[in-house]
C-alpha positions as CSV (number, residue, x, y, z in Angstrom):
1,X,-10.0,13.8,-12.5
2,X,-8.0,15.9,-15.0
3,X,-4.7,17.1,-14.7
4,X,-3.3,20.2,-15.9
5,X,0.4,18.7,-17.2
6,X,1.1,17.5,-20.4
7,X,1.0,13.8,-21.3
8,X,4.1,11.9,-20.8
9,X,4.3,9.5,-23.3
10,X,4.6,5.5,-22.4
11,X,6.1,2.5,-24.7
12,X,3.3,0.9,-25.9
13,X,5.0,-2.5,-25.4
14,X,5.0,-3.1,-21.6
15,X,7.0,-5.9,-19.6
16,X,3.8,-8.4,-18.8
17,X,5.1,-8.3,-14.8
18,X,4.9,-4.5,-14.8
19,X,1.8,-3.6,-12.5
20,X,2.7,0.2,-12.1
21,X,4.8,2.9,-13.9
22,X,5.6,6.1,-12.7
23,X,6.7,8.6,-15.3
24,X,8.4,12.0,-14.1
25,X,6.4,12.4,-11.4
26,X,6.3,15.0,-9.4
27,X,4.6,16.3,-6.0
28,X,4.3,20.0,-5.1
29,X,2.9,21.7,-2.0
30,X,1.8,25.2,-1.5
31,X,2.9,26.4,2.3
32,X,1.3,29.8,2.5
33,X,3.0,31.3,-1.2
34,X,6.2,29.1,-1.0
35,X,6.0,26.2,-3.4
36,X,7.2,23.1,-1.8
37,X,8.9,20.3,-4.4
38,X,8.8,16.7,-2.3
39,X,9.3,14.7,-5.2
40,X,11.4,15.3,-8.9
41,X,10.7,13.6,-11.5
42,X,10.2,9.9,-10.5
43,X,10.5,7.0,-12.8
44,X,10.1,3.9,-11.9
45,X,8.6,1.0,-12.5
46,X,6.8,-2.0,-10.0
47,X,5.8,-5.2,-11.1
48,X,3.3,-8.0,-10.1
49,X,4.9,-10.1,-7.2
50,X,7.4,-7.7,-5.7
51,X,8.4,-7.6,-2.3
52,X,9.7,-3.5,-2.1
53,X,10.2,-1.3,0.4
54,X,11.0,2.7,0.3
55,X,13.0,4.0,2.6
56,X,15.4,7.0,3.5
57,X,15.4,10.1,6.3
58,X,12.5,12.0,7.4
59,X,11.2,14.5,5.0
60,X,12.2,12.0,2.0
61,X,8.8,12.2,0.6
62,X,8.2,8.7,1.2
63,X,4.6,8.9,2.8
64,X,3.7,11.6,-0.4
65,X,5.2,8.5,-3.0
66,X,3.1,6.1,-1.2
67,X,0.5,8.4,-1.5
68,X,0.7,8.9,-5.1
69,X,1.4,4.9,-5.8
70,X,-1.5,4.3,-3.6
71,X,-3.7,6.7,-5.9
72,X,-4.9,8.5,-2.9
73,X,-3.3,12.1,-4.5
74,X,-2.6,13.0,-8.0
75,X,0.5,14.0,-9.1
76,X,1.9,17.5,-9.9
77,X,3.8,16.7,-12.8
78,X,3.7,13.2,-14.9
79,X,1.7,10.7,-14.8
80,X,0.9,7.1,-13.0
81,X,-0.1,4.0,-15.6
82,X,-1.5,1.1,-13.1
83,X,-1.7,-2.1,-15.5
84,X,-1.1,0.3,-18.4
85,X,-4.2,2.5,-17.7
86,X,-3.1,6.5,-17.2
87,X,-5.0,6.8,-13.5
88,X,-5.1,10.8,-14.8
89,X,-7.8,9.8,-17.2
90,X,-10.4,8.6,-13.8
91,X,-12.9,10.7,-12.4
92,X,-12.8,11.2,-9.1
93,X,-15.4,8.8,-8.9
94,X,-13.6,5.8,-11.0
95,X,-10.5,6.4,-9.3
96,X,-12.0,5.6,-5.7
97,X,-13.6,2.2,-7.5
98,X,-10.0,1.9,-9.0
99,X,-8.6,1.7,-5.7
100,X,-11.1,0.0,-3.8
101,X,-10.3,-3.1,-6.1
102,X,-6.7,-3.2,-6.8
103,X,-5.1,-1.6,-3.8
104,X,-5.2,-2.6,-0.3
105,X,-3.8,-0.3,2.9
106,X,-1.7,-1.6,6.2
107,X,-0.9,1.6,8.6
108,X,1.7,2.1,11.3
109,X,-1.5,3.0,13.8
110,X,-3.4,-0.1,12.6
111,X,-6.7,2.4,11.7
112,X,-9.2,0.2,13.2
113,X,-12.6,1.6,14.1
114,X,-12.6,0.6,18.2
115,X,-16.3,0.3,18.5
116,X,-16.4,-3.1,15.9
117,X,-14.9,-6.1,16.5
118,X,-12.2,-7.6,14.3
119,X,-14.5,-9.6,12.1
120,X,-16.6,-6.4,11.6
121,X,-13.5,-4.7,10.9
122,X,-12.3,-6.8,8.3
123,X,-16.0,-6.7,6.5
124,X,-15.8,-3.1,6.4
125,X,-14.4,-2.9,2.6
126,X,-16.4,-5.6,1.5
127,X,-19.4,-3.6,2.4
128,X,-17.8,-0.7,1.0
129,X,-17.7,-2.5,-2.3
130,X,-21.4,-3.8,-2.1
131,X,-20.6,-7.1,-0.8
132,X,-23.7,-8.6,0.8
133,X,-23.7,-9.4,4.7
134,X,-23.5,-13.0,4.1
135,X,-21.0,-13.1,2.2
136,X,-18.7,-10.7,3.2
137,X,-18.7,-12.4,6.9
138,X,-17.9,-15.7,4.9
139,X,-14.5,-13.9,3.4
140,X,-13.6,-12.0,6.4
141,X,-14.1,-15.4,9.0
142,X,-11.4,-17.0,6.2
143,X,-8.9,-13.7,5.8
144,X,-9.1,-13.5,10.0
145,X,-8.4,-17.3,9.9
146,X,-5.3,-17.2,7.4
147,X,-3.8,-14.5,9.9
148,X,-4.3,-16.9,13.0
149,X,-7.1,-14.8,14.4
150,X,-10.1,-17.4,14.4
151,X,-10.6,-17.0,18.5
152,X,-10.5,-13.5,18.4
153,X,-13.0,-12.4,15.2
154,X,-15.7,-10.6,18.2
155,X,-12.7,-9.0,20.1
156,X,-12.7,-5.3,20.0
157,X,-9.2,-3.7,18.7
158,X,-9.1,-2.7,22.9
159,X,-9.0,-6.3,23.5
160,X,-5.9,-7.1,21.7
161,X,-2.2,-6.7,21.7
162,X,-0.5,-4.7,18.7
163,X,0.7,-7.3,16.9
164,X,-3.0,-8.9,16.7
165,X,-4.1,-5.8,15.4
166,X,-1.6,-5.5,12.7
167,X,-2.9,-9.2,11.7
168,X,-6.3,-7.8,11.6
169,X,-5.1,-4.7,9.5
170,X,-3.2,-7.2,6.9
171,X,-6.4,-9.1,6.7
172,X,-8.4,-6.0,5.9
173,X,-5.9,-5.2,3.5
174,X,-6.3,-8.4,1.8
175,X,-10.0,-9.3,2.1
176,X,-10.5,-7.4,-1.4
177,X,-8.2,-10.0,-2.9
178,X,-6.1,-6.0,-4.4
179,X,-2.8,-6.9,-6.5
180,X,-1.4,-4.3,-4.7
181,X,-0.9,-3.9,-0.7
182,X,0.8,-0.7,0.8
183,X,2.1,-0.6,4.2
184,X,3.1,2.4,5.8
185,X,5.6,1.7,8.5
186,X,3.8,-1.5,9.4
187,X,6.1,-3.1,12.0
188,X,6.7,0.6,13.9
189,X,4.9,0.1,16.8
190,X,5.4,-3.9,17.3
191,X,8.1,-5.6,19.1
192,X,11.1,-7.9,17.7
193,X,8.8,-10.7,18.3
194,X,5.5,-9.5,16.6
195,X,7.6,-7.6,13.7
196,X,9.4,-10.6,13.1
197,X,5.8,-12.6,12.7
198,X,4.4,-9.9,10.8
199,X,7.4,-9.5,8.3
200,X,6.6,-13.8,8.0
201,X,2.9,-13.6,7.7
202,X,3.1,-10.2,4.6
203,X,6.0,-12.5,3.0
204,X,4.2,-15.7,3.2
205,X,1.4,-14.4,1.4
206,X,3.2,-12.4,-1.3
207,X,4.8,-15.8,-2.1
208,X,1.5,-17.7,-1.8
209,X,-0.9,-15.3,-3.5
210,X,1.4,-13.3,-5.8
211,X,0.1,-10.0,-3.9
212,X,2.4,-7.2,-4.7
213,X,3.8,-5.3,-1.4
214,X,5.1,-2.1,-1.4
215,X,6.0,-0.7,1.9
216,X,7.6,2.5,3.7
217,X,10.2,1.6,6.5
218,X,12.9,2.5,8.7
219,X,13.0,-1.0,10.5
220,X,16.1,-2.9,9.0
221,X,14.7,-6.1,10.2
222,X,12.0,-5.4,7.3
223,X,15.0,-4.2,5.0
224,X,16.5,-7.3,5.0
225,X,13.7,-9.5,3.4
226,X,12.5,-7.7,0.9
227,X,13.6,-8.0,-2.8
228,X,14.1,-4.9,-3.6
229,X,15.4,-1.7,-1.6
230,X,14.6,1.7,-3.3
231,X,16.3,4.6,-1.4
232,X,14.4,8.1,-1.9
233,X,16.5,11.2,-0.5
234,X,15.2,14.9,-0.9
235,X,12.4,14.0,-3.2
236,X,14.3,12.0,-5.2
237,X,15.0,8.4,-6.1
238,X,18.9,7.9,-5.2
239,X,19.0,4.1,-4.9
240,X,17.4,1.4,-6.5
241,X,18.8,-2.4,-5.8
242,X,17.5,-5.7,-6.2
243,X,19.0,-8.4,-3.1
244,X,20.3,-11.9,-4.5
C-alpha cells in the first residue's frame, strides 16, 4: 500500500513497552466535493499491556481511530509504526497478514456468522490463517473453555443470550493469540450483569496474558477500570489521563 504524504520522521530509540505510535495522523472523507477532516493530527502513543479506552460524543471520530489503529484504513496524513514497523510501507496484501496476527476484533453486534456454532465460529480465523482442522478445533475448544463456554461450543449464536455471545466474540478475538484486541463498544448491548462479567473476563486476561486492549465506549462502568482514559472531541485528542 503506498501513501501519497510525506514521511513523518520517528526517534529511532523507542520505549521497549511501546506497541503502536501514531504520528500526525490524519483521516479525511470526501462527501460528494466537500472534504470532511474527522481526525487532526494525532500523536500518540500505546504500549504493550495497556488497558485504554477512547471515548467522547458521537461524531468524535472514534470508530475512524479504531479504524486506523486497527489497520483496517490508511491514514490521510502521517503515519502508523506498529512495533516500530511504518504499516505505510505493506502491501495491501502484507497488511491483511499484518493484521491477521497481531490484532484481534470484539464488536458491539458480536459479528457472528448464525449458520456455525460457537466452536466453528471461533475456528474461523484460525482457518483464515491456514491453521489445520485439527488443530485449530484444539485452540478454539481451549479459548471457548477459558471464556466459560465449554457446554455451549455446538450452540448456534440463536441459541444464546448476548452476553454468551460477546464471550464467544472475545474468544475469537483471542484465539490468534494478537498483542493487540480492539473492542468497539463491546458491553452496548449487554446488561449490568453481563457488562460487568465481560468488563472481568477482557481485564482478567489483559492481566494474565499481557494482551493489549484498546476499546471505544460510552459505558462508564467500562470507564472506570481501565488504565487509561483518552478523550477524542471533533477529531481531536483533548484528554489523555492515566487512573492511579
Amino acid at each position: 500500500m503506498s501513501l501519497s504524504h510525506p514521511r513523518v520522521s520517528v526517534p529511532t530509540q523507542r520505549p521497549a513497552s511501546t506497541l503502536l505510535q501514531l504520528r500526525e495522523v490524519g483521516r479525511r472523507f470526501m462527501l460528494g466535493e466537500t472534504p470532511i477532516d474527522a481526525l487532526h493530527a494525532i500523536r500518540f502513543d500505546i504500549h504493550a499491556g495497556e488497558f485504554l479506552a477512547v471515548w467522547g460524543p458521537s461524531g468524535s471520530g472514534k470508530s475512524t481511530l479504531m479504524n486506523l489503529i486497527g489497520l483496517i484504513d490508511a491514514p490521510t496524513t502521517g503515519e502508523i509504526y506498529f512495533d516500530g514497523h511504518c504499516t505505510g510501507d505493506l502491501s495491501d496484501d502484507e497488511l491483511t497478514a499484518f493484521r491477521g496476527k497481531n490484532i484481534g476484533f470484539i464488536f458491539q453486534g458480536f459479528n457472528l456468522m448464525p449458520v456455525l456454532s460457537a466452536l466453528e465460529n471461533v475456528m474461523l480465523p484460525l482457518h483464515i490463517r491456514g491453521v489445520g482442522g485439527r488443530e485449530a478445533r484444539t485452540r478454539a475448544t481451549a479459548a471457548l473453555q477459558d471464556v466459560g463456554l465449554a457446554k455451549f461450543i455446538h450452540s448456534r449464536p440463536d441459541k444464546l443470550s448476548g452476553g454468551q455471545r460477546q464471550r464467544v466474540a472475545i474468544a475469537r478475538a483471542l484465539v490468534v493469540e494478537p498483542r493487540l484486541v480492539i473492542a468497539d463498544e463491546p458491553t452496548a448491548n449487554l446488561d449490568s450483569h453481563n457488562s460487568l462479567m465481560i468488563i472481568d473476563m477482557m481485564r482478567e486476561m489483559n492481566r494474565a496474558r499481557g494482551v493489549t486492549f484498546v476499546f471505544t465506549t460510552h459505558d462508564p462502568r467500562l470507564l472506570a477500570h481501565v488504565d487509561r482514559k483518552v478523550l477524542l472531541q471533533d477529531g481531536c485528542i483533548e484528554r489523555d489521563e492515566s487512573t492511579p
